[in-house]
C-alpha positions in Angstrom: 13.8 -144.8 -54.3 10.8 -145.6 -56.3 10.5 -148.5 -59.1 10.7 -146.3 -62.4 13.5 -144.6 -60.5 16.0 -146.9 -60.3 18.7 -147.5 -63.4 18.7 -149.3 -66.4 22.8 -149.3 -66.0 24.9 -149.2 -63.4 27.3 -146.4 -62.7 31.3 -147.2 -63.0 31.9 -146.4 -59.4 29.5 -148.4 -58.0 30.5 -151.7 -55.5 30.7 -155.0 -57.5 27.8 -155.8 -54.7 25.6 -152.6 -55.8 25.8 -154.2 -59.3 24.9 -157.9 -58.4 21.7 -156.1 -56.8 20.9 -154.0 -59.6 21.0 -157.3 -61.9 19.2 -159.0 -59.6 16.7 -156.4 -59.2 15.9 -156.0 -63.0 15.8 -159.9 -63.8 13.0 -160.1 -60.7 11.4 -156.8 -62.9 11.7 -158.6 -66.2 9.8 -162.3 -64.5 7.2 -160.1 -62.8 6.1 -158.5 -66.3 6.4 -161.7 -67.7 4.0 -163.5 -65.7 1.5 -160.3 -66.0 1.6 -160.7 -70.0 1.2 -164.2 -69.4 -1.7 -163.7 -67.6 -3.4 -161.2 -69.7 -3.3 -163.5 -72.9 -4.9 -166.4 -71.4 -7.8 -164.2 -69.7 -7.7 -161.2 -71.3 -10.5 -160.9 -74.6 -9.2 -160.4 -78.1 -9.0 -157.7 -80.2 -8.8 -157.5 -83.9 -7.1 -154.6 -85.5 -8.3 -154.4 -89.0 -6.4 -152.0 -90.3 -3.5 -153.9 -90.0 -4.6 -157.1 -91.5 -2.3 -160.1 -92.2 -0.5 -160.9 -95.5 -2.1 -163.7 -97.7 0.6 -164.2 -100.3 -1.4 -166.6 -102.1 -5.0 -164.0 -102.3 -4.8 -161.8 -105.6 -6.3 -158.2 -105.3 -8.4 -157.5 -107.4 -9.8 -153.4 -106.2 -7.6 -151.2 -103.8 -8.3 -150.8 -100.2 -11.9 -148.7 -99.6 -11.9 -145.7 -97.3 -14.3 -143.8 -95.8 -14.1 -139.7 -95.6 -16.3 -137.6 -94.3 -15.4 -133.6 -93.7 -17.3 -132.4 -90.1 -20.4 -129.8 -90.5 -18.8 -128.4 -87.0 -17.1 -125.1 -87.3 -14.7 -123.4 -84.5 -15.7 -120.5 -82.4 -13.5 -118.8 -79.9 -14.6 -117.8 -76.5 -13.2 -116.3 -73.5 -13.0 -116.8 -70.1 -16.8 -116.1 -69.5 -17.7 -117.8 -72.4 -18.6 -115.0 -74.5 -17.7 -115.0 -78.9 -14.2 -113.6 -79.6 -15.4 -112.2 -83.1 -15.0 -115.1 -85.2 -10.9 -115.3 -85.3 -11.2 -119.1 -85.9 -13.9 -119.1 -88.6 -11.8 -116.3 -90.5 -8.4 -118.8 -90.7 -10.7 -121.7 -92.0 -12.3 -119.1 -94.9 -16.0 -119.1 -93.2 -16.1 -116.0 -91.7 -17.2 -112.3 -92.6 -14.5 -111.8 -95.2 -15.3 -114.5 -97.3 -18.9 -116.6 -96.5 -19.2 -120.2 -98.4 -21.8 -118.4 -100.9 -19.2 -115.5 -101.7 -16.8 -118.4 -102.3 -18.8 -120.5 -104.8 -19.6 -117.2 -106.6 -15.4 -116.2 -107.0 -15.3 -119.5 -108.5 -18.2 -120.2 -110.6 -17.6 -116.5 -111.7 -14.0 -118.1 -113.0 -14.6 -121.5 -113.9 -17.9 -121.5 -115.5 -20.2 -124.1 -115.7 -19.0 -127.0 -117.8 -21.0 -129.6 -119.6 -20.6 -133.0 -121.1 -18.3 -131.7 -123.6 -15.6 -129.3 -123.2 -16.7 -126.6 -126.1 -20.1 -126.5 -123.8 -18.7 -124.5 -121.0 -21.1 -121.7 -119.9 -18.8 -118.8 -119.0 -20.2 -115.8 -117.5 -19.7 -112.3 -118.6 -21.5 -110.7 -115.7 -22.0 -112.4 -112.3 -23.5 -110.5 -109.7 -25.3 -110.5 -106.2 -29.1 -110.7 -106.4 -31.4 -109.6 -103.2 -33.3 -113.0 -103.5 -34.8 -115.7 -100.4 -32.9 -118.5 -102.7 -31.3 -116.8 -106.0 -28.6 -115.4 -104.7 -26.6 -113.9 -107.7 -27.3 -112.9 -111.3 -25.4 -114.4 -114.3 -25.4 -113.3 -117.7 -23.9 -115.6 -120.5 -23.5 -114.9 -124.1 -26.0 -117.6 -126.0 -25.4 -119.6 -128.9 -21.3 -119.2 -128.2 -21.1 -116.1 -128.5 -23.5 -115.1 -131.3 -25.0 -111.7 -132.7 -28.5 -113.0 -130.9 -27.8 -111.3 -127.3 -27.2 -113.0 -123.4 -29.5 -114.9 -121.5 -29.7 -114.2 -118.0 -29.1 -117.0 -115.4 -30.3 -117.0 -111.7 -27.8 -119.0 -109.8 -29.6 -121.1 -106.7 -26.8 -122.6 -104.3 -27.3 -125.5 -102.1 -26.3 -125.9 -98.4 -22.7 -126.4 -97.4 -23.0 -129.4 -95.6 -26.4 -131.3 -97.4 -28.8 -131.9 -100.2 -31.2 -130.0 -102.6 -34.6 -131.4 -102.2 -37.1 -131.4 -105.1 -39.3 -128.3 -102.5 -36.1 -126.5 -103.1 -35.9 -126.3 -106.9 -39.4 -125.7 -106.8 -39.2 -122.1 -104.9 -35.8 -121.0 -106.5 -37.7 -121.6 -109.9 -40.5 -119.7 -108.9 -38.7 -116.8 -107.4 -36.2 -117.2 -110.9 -39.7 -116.9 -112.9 -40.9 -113.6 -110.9 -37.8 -111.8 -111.6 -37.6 -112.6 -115.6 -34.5 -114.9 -115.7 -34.0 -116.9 -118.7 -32.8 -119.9 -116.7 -32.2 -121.2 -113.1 -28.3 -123.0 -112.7 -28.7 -124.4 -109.0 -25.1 -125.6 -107.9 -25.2 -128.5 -105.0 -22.9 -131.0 -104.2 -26.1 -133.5 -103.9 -29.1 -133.7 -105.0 -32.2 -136.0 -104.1 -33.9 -138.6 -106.4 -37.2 -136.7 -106.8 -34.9 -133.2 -107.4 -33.3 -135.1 -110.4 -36.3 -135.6 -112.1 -37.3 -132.2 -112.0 -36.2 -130.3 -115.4 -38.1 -126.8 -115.9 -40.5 -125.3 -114.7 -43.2 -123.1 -117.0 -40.6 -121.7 -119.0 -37.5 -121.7 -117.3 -35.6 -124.7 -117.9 -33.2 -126.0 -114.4 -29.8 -126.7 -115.0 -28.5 -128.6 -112.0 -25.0 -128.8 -111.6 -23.0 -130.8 -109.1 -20.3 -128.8 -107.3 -16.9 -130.5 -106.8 -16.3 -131.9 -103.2 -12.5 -129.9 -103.4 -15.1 -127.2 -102.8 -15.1 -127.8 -99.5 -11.4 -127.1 -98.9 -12.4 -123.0 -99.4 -8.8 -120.9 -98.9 -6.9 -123.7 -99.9 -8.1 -124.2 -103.2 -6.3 -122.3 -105.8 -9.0 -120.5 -108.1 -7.2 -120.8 -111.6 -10.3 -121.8 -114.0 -8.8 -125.2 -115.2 -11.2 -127.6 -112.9 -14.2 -129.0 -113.4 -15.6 -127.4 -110.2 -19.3 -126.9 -111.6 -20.7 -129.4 -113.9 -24.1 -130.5 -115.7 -24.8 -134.0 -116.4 -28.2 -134.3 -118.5 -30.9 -137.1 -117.7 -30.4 -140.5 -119.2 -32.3 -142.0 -122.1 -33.9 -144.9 -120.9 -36.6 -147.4 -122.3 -38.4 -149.8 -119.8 -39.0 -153.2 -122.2 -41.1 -156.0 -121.8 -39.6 -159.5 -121.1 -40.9 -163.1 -120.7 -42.7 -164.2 -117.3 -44.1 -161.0 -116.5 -40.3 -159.3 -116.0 -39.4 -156.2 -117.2 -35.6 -155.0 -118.5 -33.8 -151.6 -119.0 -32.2 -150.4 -122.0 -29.8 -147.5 -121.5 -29.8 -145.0 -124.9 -27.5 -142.4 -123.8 -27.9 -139.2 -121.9 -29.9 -136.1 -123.1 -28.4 -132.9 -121.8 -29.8 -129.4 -122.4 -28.0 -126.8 -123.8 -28.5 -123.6 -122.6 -26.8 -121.7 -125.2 -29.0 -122.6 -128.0 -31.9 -124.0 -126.1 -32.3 -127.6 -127.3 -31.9 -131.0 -125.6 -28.9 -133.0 -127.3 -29.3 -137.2 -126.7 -25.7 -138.4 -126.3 -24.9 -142.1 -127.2 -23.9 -144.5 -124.5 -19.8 -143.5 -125.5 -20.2 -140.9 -122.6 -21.4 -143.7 -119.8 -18.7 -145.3 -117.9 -21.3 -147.0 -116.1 -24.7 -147.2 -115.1 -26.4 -149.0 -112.2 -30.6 -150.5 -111.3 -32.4 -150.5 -108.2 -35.0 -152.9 -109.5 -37.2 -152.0 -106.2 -36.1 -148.1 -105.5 -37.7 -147.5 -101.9 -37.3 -143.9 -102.5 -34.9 -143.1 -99.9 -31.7 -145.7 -100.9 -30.3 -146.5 -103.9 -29.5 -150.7 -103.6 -26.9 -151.0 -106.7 -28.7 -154.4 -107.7 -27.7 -154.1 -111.2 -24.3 -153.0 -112.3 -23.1 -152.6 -116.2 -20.3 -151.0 -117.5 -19.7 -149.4 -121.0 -17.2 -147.4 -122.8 -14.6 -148.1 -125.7 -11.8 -149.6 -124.3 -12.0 -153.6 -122.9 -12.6 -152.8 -118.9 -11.4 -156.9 -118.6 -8.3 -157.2 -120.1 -6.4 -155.9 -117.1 -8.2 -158.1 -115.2 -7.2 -161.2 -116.7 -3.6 -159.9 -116.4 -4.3 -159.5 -112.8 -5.9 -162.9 -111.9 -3.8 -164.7 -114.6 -6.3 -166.8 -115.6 -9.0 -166.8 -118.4 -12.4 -165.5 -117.6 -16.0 -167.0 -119.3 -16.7 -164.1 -121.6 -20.2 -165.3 -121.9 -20.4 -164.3 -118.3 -18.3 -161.3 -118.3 -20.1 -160.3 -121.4 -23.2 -159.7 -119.6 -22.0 -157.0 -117.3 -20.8 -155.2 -120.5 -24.1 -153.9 -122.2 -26.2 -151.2 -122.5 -29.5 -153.4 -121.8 -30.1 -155.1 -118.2 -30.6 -158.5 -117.2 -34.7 -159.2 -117.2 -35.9 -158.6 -113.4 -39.0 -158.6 -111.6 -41.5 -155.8 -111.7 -40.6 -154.1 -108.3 -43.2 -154.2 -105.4 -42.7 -150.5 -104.9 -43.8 -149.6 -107.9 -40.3 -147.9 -109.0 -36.9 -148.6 -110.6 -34.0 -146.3 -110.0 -31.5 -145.9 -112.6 -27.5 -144.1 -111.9 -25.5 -143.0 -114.3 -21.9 -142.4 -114.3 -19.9 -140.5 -117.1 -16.0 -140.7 -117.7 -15.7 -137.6 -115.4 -17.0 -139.4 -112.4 -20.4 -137.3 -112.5 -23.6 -138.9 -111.7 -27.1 -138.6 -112.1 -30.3 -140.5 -110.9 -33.9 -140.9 -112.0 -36.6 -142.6 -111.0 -39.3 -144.7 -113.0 -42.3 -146.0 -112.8 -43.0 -149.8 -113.6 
């Protein structure tokens, strides 16, 4: 009989001496694992498990726990025995296959949820959205401007960004050129990122660029409901900044607000610093990552009165104060040559440009 073979119990008919040597036999098992554990922990190495950390009763929290998600660029194929394609059966259960493609996607719901700006009365809906034969426009919209007005449409070329990546400045550049060839009134690219040098781009000859940043639920294709109540597709505008002089050669940022441009009656509205949530400076942008080296934080309510309820204890305004306004500590000038400023609005939308200084 082998070792994981023999019983935990003894049966009822067995011989009080069968029993003595099953008792025996486990309580020589039992010292024998013992002595194994015992010899693991004193030369074995350690291992810390962090995510199951140990309970400090006397630490306050101040954020939640941080996670990292990241959704895999891979998609499934099926193959047979000799390796050979079994016509896309997996891609078609996860929504990627010939029925429905990602830009066919986007287009059912951009085509229901419009694009929505800062404000809620600034939703661009579209009356006519269409496939276009284009390298990088790849559908026609038409919109009614000035809300619906007696003074006609304007006609939108929509640009969409990769699935799994980010819209470089080169991009923008062709889409808006092919946009200007084929007479569109404006270019809406839809991306779920964009680079630093793509934010700063804005219009090109005559036709203005709306970029708008594409909700990451986006990525969950078939399982997203298309109703038209989120805010799958939307346009956050510029911000307003001023570079100022300070003392000792240092330079400082103040924050005005956020111009965004309105398609529907073609003018650039400057919002007040109400909209900003937040806003962070690189004060030495190396053009490829943003360092959050300065962080403020705006709006109407008091962000640290819930603080002080959590730390039960009073906090130096003066201090606090500082992280609370719409003009930056003085820094100095950076040795790159650029500052890189983030904004974040209420809706958790973001935008980035890049000065010079």
């Amino acid at each position: 009989m082998l070792e994981w073979e023999v019983p935990r119990e003894p049966d009822a008919h067995w011989s009080d001496e069968a029993k003595q040597a099953l008792e025996r036999f486990w309580e020589a098992r039992i010292a024998r694992q013992q002595a194994i554990d015992a010899s693991i922990a004193a030369q074995a190495e350690y291992e810390y498990l962090y995510d199951k950390p140990y309970a400090d009763k006397k630490t306050v929290r101040v954020a939640g726990p941080f996670t990292v998600e990241s959704l895999s660029p891979h998609r499934l194929l099926g193959v047979d025995e000799d390796d050979e394609l079994i016509g896309h059966v997996a891609e078609a259960k996860l929504g990627y296959g010939a029925q429905q493609g990602f830009a066919e996607m986007i287009l059912d719901h951009l085509k229901t949820t419009g694009v929505q700006q800062a404000h809620k009365e600034d939703r661009i809906a579209f009356s006519v959205l269409r496939p276009w034969p284009g390298q990088l426009v790849c559908a026609e919209g038409r919109y009614a401007e000035n809300n619906g007005a007696a003074s006609g449409e304007k006609r939108a070329g929509i640009f969409i960004g990769p699935e799994f990546g980010t819209v470089s400045r080169p991009d923008l550049v062709e889409a808006a050129r092919e946009a200007a060839d084929a007479g569109f009134d404006v270019l809406i690219a839809c991306a779920f990122n964009y680079d630093a040098h793509a934010s700063e781009f804005s219009k090109l000859g005559r036709v203005p660029i709306l970029k708008a940043r594409m909700n990451a639920d986006l990525h969950m294709a078939d399982d997203l409901k298309n109703t038209g109540k989120g805010n799958l597709f939307v346009i956050f505008g510029e911000p307003d900044i001023d570079i100022l002089e300070a003392e000792n050669d240092q330079v400082q940022i103040k924050i005005n607000g956020v111009d965004v441009f309105h398609p529907n009656s073609g003018e650039i509205r400057s919002d007040d610093t109400d909209g900003i949530a937040c806003w962070f400076v690189d004060t030495d942008y190396n053009g490829e990552s943003f360092f959050v080296r300065h962080a403020y934080f705006l709006g109407a309510s008091d962000p640290y009165k819930s603080l002080k309820t959590t730390l039960k204890a009073e906090i130096n305004a003066e201090a606090w104060s500082t992280l609370r306004s719409d003009v930056s500590r003085p820094f100095d000038r950076p040795s790159s040559g650029r500052i890189a400023v983030k904004v974040i609005n209420h809706l958790g939308d973001e935008v980035m440009k890049v000065f010079r200084a």
